[in-house]
N, C-alpha and C positions, 0 to 999 in steps of 0.2 A: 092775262090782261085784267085788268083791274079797273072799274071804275069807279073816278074822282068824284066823290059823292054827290053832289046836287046837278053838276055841269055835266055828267052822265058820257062823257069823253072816254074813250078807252086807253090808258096810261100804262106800262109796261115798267119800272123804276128800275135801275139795274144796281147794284151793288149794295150798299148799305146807305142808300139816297130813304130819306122820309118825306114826304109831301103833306104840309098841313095847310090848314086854314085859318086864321087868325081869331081869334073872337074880339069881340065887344070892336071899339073905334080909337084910331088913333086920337081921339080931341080930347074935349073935356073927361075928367076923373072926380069921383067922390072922395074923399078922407074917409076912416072908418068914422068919425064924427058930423058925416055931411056938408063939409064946405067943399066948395065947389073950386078945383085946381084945372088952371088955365089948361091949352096944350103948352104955349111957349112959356110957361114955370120950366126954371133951368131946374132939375133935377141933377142927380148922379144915377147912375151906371142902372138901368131896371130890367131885369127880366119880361119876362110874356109868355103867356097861357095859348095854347093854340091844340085843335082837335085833327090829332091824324089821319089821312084820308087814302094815303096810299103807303105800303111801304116796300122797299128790294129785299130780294130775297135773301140775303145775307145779315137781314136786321135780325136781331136777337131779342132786344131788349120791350120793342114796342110795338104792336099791332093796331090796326086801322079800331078807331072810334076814342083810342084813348087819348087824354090830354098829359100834352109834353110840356117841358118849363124850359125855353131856349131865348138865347140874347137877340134881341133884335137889331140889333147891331152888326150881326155876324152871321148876315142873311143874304137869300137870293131869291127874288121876287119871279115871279112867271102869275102868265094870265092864261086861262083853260077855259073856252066857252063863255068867257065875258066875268067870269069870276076870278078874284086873286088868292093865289096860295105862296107859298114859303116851301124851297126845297133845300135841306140840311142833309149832314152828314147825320149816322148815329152819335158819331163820337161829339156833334154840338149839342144834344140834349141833355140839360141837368138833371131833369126829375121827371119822372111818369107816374102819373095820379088815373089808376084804373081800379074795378072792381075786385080785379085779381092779386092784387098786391096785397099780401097777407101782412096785420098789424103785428106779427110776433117778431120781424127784424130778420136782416141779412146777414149781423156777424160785421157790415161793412161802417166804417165811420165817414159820417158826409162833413 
């Protein structure tokens, strides 16, 4: 068992489930120039940054503390101890940004 980092719940994820937490807020957005973008600006299709907190045992790719790049869109919401997290598949994670991930390249083209 596993616990969900700050909500201290004991979580068990079975298959290739990831549980993360979202960072920063759905609302307001900076530009990299500083202007201030609504929430209700229609945008197109964005990704999201979120910190992994649990993972099943069948995950390969990501271990708890690292941060994933996943649609928010194509998401499932749960509440653990008064907190909200995000439960995915492996296979909805596009990108994982950890310490371990070596800058010399995988051979793979993204």
């Amino acid at each position: 068992m596993v616990n969900a980092a700050n909500g201290g719940l004991p979580i068990h994820l079975l298959h290739d489930r990831v549980l993360v937490k979202l960072e920063g807020s759905a609302g307001e957005r900076r530009s990299s120039s500083g202007i201030v973008i609504p929430a209700t600006a229609a945008m197109g299709r964005r990704l999201a940054w979120a910190t992994a907190v649990a993972v099943g045992p069948t995950v390969r790719s990501v271990e708890v503390n690292d941060r994933v790049l996943f649609d928010p869109d194509e998401k499932s919401e749960v509440e653990l101890g008064g907190n909200d997290y995000v439960l995915m598949r492996e296979r909805d994670v596009h990108a994982v940004a950890a310490s371990r991930v070596d800058d010399e390249g995988t051979g793979l083209y993204l």
